[in-house]
Steps between C-alpha positions, in 0.01 A plus 500: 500500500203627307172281686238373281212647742239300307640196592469591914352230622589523886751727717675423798725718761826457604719457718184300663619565849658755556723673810528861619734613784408728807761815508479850686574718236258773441361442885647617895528188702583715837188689381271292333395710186569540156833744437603552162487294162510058502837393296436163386650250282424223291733157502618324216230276321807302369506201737845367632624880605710505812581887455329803606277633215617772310175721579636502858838706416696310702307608863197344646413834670415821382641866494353512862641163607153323527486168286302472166244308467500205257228538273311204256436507169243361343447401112253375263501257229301354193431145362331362223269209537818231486642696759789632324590814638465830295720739684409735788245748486569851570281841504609838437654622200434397175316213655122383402494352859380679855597279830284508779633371822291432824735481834323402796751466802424445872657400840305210686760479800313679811183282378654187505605229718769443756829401357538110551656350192392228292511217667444655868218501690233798401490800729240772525433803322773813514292800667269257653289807634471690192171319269579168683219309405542522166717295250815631385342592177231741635712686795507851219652693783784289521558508075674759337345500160598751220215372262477443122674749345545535117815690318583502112735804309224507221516442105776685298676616830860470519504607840450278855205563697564639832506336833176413685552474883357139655353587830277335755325571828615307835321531800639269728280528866497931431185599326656758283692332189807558443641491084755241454707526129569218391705673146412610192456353133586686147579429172775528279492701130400178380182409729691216675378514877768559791417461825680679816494349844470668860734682706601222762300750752327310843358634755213407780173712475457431881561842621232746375635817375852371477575466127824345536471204779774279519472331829737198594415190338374215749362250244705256282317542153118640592558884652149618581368805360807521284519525117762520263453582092590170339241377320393245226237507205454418135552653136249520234485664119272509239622590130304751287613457153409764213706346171343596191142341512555283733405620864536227753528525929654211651541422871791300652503073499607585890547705765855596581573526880748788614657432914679793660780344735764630736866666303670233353860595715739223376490586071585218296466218738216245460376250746558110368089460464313857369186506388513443155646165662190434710299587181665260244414244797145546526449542126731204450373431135672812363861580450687779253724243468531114468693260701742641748703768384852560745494854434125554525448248798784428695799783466199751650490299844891395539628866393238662737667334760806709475321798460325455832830469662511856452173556743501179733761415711437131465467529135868625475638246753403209243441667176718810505849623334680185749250311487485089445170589320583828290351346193647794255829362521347152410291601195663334209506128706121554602346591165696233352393126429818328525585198722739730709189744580233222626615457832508868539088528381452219701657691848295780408192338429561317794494788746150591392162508717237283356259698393104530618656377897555114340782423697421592925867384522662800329373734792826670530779724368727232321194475186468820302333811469657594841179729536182464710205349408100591486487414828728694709880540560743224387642328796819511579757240635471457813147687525199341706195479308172707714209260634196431310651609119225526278704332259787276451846644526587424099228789436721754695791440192494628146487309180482545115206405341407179348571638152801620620640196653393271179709752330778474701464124512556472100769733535659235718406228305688666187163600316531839458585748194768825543364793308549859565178695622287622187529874664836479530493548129338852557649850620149659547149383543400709195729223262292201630281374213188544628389136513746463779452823728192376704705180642777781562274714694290242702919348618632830587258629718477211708879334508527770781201397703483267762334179455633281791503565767148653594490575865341718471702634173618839364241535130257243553423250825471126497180533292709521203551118552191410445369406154157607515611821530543467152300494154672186408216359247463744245658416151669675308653498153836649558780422681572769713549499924104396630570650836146643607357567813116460544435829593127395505562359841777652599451862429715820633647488788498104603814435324697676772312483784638224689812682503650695801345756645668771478757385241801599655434246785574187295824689358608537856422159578563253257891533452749247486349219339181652312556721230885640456409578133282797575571594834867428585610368811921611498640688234898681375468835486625672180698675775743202573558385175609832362751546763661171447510476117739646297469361221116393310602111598478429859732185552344240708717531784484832565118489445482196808771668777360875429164565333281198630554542846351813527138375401284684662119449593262696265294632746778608746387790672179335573387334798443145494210316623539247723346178525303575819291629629292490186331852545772701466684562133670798534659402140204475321466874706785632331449329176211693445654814552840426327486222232555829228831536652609149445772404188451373190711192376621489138759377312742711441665434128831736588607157698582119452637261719801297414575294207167388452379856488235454742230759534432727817184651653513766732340713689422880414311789576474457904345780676584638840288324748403727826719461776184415693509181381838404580383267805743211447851671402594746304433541145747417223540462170 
């Protein structure tokens, strides 16, 4: 598509949010320095894709077994003054254009405050004797900030511009710094921005001279004097245009904001509310679509159901290959509008939390999501609520948003359409007209994210729910996602920082009924399902008596820490020093599941963990 560059009147980035992924290639964990060249990837901008990307050749580790890190991408594009849009802007060959990106990343944790939730009481300061007396926002020896920093490949380059490191100092209570990485940014041959996250490396500066200080971990989610290289920030690019006689520089409509999370360890396997959920909530007076669409609303919560089967052990009881509630074996009756079908909706619809905590009745497991809440851990039949909650019980339980649930509610009603996914129509991003690709972008990086529940969360913390957050009054002529952060008051580094401390704490800890769709609680093994099968179908029988019993947690080998008493974790201990050995979950396309043809997800690509940690019993497969 050939742009009219006169007719420019505003650019804006996409995707507008947009997730990178901690991984350990390139860097020594059992050292703690940089060894050797960072493999990344980049995911599929195509929304809807349950496989592994094709830039990952089929392994989510490299030649030295370390995992790649998952790398952003970042895009610009034009619009004329009726907001039509004109196509993406590149740089580089043969183009009249330069792009010139700003990155400015940081980490906020060590500064912040004590982990307490939303909706619990307010607790003091982490490293309370470290700059004490000063608001979160001015304790600079708590921040890890890698600055402004400015990339671009040039004019009439056809080549990428190479990495620039994104480093901070941390001083912690030492009074020598030391330099934190928080990754690196570069461009491709055609000036679009990419942006590489951190290593997964944390460590406690506590001990002078000792570089790499891993002590135990006593502290649920605020270690003091430890730091980890996650970080959060925002995106910027102004466009230099040279066409002819007309010479034009144009900055951005908004910032874009870039979050570096934990490995995304279950591939394929979305939670029933992500972000781009919460977002559509908040900025309820924009859709890409109208009305309720089954296969763009609904089909994406009931078919994630079985998928988390594959990760959760409760998940498979109800929703898995047996069970009552394995809505793939249901799909025809639920997307259709016939008489026979409305009682079905209706049992569905039924079994769904209210949403925004409107009904204090539906405190307990029989109401779905059967996840926790922004408020702590669901409570289970049976279990005793603690004295003095700072909240009622129903905010302890999961729920779809209000968009969500209207959606579903037409759905029930009969008041929905059946199309197929616009991007099902498409085999590569690169055949998506262009007037389409920034909705595509802005879905598929966030229908992986978490956006319920956020206690504390795994990209972004229960800040996310709140709308001012947002730039929610602006107008704007096209039609295209408005998901913007203010980065005017929330700059680098305080998207993130209510977020464990060091990361690999809340990983350890919130299992079981948190977040199964990045961090899995049980898992298959590729192991046991290639011993059984002989053939690529797997009948149902013989998956039930021989492959699901041998589930298996996904952090076996590590200890577990108990509920009391509270200073002692020793599995937030070895999660620290082991989460790279831990196995991916993916499904595997070699195998189906019965006459249905159900798909599988297992896991791959375990490492050996040391027999050191083998407190409990021994390690298996």
């Amino acid at each position: 598509m050939s742009i009219p560059y006169p007719q420019i009147s505003y650019i804006k980035i996409f995707p507008p949010i947009g997730v990178a992924r901690l991984g350990d290639s390139g860097f020594n964990l059992d050292t703690g320095k940089p060894d050797g060249d960072i493999k990344w990837f980049l995911p599929s901008d195509l929304p809807g894709t349950e496989n592994m990307p094709d830039s990952l050749n089929g392994r989510f580790r490299d030649d030295n077994n370390r995992i790649k890190r998952q790398a952003v991408r970042f895009r610009v594009y034009a619009y004329d003054q009726n907001g039509a849009n004109l196509g993406e802007i590149t740089s580089g060959k043969g183009s009249p254009c330069v792009l010139k990106w700003t990155v400015h990343v940081a980490n906020h944790k060590a500064a912040y405050n004590e982990f307490h939730g939303e909706y619990k009481s307010k607790k003091g300061l982490r490293n309370p004797d470290v700059q004490g007396d000063m608001p979160p926002e001015k304790r600079t020896k708590l921040q890890i900030d890698a600055g402004e920093q400015v990339i671009s490949n040039g004019r009439g380059s056809d080549r990428s511009a190479p990495p620039i490191n994104l480093a901070g100092d941390f001083y912690g209570s030492q009074t020598d710094p030391t330099k934190v990485h928080l990754g690196q940014m570069l461009t491709d041959e055609k000036g679009r921005l990419i942006f590489i996250g951190g290593a997964g490396y944390s460590r406690c500066v506590g001990k002078p001279g000792t570089l790499h200080f891993q002590p135990d971990i006593t502290s649920e989610f605020d270690s003091i004097d430890w730091v980890d290289d996650t970080c959060d920030g925002w995106v910027n690019v102004d466009l230099q245009i040279d066409y002819s006689n007309f010479h034009q520089t144009i900055s951005a409509m908004n910032k874009s904001t870039v979050l570096s999370a934990p490995p995304k360890f279950a591939w394929g396997i979305n939670p029933p509310t992500t972000l781009f959920d919460l977002l559509e909530n908040i900025y309820n007076y924009w859709a890409d679509h109208p009305g309720t669409d089954f296969y763009l609303d609904i089909w994406p919560v009931l078919r994630s159901t079985y998928a988390l089967s594959w990760v959760n052990k409760d998940a498979y009881e109800g929703h898995g290959v047996a069970g009552k509630g394995n809505f793939l074996t249901m799909e025809d009756q639920l997307k259709s509008k016939a008489e026979d079908s409305r009682l079905l909706r209706e049992h569905v619809f039924n079994r769904l939390r209210l949403p925004d905590y409107e009904d204090p009745s539906q405190a307990n497991t029989m109401y779905m999501p059967r996840l926790s809440g922004n408020n702590g851990d669901a409570i289970e039949p049976g279990e005793n609520l603690k004295p003095n909650e700072d909240a009622p019980p129903i905010k302890r339980f999961a729920a779809l948003t209000k968009v969500q649930y209207e959606r579903f509610k037409a759905w029930k009603d009969g008041n929905f359409d059946v199309t197929i996914p616009p991007w099902r129509k498409y085999d590569s991003f690169e055949s998506v007209p262009e007037e389409y690709q920034p909705t595509f972008l802005t879905r598929a990086a966030l229908e992986h994210t978490i956006g319920e529940p956020l206690y504390p969360g795994l990209e972004m913390y229960w800040l996310a729910r709140l709308p001012e957050v947002y730039i929610r009054n602006q107008y704007s002529r096209d039609n295209d996602p408005p998901f913007r952060i203010n980065h005017d008051k929330y700059p680098a580094g305080h998207l993130g920082r209510g977020l464990s401390l060091p990361w690999q704490s809340d990983f350890d800890l919130c299992n079981t009924h948190w977040w199964p769709s990045g961090r899995p609680d049980d898992v298959i093994n590729i192991k046991f399902v290639t011993e059984q099968a002989s053939t690529s179908v797997i009948s149902e029988k013989d998956y039930i008596d021989s492959i699901a019993p041998k589930r298996k947690k996904w952090t076996r080998g590590l200890r577990e820490t108990p509920l009391y008493p509270s200073e002692y974790y020793p599995g937030s201990t070895d999660m620290v020093r082991h989460w790279q050995k831990l196995g991916f979950v993916a499904k595997d396309p070699r195998f189906v599941i019965g006459d249905s043809k159900l798909p599988i997800w297992v896991e791959n690509e375990r490492m050996h963990v040391p027999e050191e940690t083998l407190r409990r019993n021994e390690f298996t497969l």
